[in-house]
VMD Tcl script that draws the C-alpha trace (Angstrom):
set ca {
  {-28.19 154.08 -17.02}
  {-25.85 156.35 -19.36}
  {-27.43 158.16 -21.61}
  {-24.28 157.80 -24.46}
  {-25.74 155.39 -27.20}
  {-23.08 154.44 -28.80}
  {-21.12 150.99 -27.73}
  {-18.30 151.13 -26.09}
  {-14.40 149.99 -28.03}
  {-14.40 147.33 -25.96}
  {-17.68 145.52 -26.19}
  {-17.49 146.20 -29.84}
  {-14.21 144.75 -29.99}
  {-15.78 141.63 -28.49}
  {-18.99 141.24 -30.77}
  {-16.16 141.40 -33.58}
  {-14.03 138.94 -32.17}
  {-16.97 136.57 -31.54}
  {-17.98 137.37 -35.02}
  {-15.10 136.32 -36.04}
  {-14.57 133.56 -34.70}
  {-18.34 132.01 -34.87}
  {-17.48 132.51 -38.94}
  {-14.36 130.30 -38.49}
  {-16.09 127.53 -36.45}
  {-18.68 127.70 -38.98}
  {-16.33 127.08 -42.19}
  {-14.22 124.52 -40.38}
  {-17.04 122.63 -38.96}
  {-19.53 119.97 -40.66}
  {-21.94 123.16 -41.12}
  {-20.08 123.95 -43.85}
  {-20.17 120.47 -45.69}
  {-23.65 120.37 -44.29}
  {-24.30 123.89 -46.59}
  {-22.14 122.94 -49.91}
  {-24.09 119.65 -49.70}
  {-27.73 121.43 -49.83}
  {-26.70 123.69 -52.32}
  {-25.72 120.86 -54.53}
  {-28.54 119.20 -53.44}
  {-31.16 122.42 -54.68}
  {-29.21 122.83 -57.85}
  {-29.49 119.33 -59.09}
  {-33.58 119.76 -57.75}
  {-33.75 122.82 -59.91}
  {-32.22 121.31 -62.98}
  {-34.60 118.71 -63.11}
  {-37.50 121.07 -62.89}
  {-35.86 123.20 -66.01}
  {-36.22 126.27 -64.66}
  {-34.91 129.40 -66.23}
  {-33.31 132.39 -64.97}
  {-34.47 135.82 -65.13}
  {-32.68 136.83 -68.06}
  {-33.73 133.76 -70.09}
  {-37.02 134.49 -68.77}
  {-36.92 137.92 -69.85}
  {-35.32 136.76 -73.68}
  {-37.94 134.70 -74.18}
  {-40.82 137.57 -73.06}
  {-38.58 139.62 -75.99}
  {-38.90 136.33 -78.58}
  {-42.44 136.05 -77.88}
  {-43.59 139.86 -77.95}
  {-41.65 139.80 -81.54}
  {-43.63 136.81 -83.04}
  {-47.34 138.24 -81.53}
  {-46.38 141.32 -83.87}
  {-45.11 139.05 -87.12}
  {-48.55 136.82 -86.44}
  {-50.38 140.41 -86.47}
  {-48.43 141.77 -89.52}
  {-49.23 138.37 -90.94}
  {-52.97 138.29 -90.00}
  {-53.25 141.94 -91.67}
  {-50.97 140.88 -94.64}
  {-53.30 137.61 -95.73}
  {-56.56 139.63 -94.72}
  {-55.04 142.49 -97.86}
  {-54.87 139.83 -99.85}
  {-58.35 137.98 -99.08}
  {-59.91 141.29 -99.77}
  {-58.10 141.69 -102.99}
  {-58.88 139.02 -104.12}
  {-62.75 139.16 -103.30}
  {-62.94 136.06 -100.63}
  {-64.77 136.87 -97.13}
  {-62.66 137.29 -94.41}
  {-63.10 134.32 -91.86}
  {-64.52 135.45 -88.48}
  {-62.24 136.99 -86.09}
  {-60.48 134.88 -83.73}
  {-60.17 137.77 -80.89}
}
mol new
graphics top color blue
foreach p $ca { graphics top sphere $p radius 0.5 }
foreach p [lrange $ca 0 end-1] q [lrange $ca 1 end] { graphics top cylinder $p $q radius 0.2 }
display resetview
């Protein structure tokens, strides 16, 4: 058994001719109708389930981190004026 790891030209030469041409077969044969067909297939499934990307995802995160601070600024603005104006402060919703 050689002790040499590494493969020789020839037999690598091979696996990436085979390569090769296993990627060929596989774009000219039905496989590859067979894959643009499923991917159609999952994007029209995800559309009807309205799901988001990541960044939309992440936009609306942003959108709704801004408004829980306006509601707080809010909250703290009409309890200034309740107190101003002498009227008890309604219980706490936290």
């Amino acid at each position: 058994m050689p002790t040499d790891t590494a493969m020789p030209t020839d037999k690598q030469s091979f696996l990436q001719e085979l390569q090769t041409r296993l990627g060929d077969l596989i774009r000219t044969s039905p496989a590859a109708d067979i894959e643009r067909n499923v991917r159609a297939l999952l994007g029209q499934a995800f559309q009807r389930l309205e799901l988001v990307t990541r960044e939309e995802f992440d936009g609306y995160t942003q959108w709704l981190a801004g408004l829980g601070e306006r509601v707080s600024r809010l909250e703290d603005a009409v309890q200034a004026l309740e107190r101003e104006r002498g009227e008890p402060a309604p219980p706490s919703a936290d």
